[in-house]
C-alpha positions as CSV (number, residue, x, y, z in Angstrom):
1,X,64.8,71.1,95.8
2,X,67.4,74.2,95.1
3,X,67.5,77.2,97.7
4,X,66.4,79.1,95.0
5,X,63.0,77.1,94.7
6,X,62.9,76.9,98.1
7,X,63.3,81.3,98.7
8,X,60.6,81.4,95.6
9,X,57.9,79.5,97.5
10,X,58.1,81.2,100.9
11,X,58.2,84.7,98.8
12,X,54.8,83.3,97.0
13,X,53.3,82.3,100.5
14,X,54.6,85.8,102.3
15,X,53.0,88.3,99.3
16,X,49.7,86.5,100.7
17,X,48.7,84.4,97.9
18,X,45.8,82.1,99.1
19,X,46.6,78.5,98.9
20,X,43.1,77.9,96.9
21,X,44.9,80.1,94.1
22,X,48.2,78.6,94.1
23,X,46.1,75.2,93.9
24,X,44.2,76.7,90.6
25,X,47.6,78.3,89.3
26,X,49.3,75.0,89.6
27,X,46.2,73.0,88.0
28,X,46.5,76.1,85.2
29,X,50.1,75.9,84.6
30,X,49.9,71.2,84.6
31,X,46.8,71.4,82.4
32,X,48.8,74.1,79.5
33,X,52.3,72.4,78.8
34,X,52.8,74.9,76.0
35,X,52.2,77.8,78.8
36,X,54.9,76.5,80.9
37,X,57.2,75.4,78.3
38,X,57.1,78.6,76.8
39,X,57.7,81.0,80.0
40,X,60.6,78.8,80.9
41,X,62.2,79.0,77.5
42,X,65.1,80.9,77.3
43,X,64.4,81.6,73.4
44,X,61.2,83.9,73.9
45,X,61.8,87.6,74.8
46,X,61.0,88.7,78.1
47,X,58.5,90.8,77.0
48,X,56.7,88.5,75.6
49,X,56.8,86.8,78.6
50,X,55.4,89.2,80.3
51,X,52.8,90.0,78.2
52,X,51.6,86.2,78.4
53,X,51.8,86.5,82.5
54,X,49.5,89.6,82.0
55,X,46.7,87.8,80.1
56,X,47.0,85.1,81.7
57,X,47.4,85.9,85.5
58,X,45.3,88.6,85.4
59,X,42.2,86.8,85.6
60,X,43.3,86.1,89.3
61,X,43.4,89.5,90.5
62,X,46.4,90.0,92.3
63,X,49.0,92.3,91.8
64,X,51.0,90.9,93.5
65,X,50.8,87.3,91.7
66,X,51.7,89.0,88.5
67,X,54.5,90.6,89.6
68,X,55.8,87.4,90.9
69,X,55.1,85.4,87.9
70,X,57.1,88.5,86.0
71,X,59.8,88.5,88.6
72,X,60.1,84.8,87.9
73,X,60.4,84.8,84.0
74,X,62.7,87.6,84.9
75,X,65.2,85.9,86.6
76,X,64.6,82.5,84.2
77,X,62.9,80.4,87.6
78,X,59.8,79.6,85.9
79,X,61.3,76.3,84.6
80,X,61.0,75.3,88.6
81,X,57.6,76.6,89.2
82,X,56.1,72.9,90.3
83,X,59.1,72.8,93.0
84,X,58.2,76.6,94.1
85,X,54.5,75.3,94.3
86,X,55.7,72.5,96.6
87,X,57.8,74.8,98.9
88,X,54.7,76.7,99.2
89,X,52.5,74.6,100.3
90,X,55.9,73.0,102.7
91,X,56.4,76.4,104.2
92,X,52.4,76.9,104.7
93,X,52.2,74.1,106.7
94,X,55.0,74.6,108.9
95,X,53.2,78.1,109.6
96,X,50.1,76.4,110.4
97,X,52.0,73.9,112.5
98,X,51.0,71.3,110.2
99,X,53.6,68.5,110.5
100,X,53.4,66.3,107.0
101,X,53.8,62.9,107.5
102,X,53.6,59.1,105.3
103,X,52.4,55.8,106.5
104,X,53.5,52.5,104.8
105,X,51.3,50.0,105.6
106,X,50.5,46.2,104.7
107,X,47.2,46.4,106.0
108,X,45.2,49.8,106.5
109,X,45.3,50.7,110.0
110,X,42.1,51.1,112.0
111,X,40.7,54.9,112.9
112,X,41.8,54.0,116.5
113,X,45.4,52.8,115.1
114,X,45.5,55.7,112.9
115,X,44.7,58.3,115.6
116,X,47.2,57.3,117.9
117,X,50.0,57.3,115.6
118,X,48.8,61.1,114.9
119,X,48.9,61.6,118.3
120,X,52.3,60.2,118.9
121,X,53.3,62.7,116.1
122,X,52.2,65.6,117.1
123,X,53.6,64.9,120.8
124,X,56.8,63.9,119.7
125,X,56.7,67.0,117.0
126,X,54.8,69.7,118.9
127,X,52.7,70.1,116.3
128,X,48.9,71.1,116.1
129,X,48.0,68.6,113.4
130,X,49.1,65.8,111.0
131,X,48.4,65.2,107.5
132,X,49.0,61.8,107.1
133,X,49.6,60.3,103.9
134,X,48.8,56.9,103.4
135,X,50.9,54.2,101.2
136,X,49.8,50.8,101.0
137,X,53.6,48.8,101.1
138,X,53.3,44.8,100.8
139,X,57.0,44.1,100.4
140,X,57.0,45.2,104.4
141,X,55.6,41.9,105.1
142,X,53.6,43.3,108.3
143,X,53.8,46.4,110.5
144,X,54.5,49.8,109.2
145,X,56.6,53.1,108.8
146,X,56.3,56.2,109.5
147,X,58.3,58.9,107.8
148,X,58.3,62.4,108.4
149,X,60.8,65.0,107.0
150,X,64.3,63.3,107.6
151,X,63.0,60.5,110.4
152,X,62.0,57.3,110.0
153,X,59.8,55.0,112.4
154,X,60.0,51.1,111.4
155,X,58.0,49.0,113.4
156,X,57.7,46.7,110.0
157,X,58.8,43.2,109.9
158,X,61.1,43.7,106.9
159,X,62.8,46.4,108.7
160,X,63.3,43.9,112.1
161,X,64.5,41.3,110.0
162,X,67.0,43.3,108.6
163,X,68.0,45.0,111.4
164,X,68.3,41.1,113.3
165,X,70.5,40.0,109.9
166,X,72.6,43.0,110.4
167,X,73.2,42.7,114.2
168,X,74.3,38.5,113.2
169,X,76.5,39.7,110.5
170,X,78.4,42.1,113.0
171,X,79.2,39.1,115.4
């Protein structure tokens, strides 16, 4: 992600834009190609642009949205809207003390299994809550990980083999 993307999508979450219409936007903007393509493309005017944003944006009723959207052709960002819409939702969460989080997993962990790794999260994060993504991972042979933002918990067999190999190879 760019800073730029990253300023963009906490600017969309602080003019108040609901994340059901930022979910509708994005479906909007993935379903029309040509849309996107053509409010990202240098060649068309920015007028044009803008008159686009106004027909199409409209429909959702805020000000505020369209003036973004505008902003964005503006400054030629629109080429980076899906990132925006991921810092978004990123920066909603984190003001909703929502702490985002994958699971690797051989085999699908129990509810019991699956709670207390969400409460060891949210301990060891101070968060309120965990949205736990789930990835099913056979090349782990057994166990799982856990990764959240920049940490990683391994508690997989590949990753204590390799850890094991690496201490033997340091001898």
């Amino acid at each position: 992600m760019t800073q730029k993307a990253i300023n963009y999508g906490i600017v969309l979450y602080q003019l108040g834009i609901s994340q059901d219409m930022v979910e509708e936007i994005k479906a909007l903007v993935d379903e029309n190609l040509e849309l996107a393509d053509a409010l990202a493309s240098p060649v068309v005017e920015h007028a044009e642009k803008r008159k686009v944003i106004d027909r199409v944006f409209d429909r959702f009723g805020s000000k505020e949205l369209v003036n973004f959207m505008k902003t964005l052709c503006d400054n030629d960002g629109f080429d980076m809207i899906n990132d925006i819409f991921d810092e978004y939702e990123k920066y909603a969460k984190e003001q909703q003390d929502i702490l985002s989080a994958t699971l690797y997993y051989v085999t699908p962990p129990t509810d019991k299994q699956k709670a207390g790794i969400e409460d060891f999260l949210m301990k060891e994060y101070g968060s309120k809550a965990v949205q736990l993504s789930m990835v099913e991972k056979k090349e782990l042979i057994g166990g799982f990980v856990i990764r959240t933002g920049d940490r990683e918990y391994d508690r997989s067999i590949l990753g204590r083999y390799k850890s094991l190999r690496q201490k033997l190879v340091m001898r």
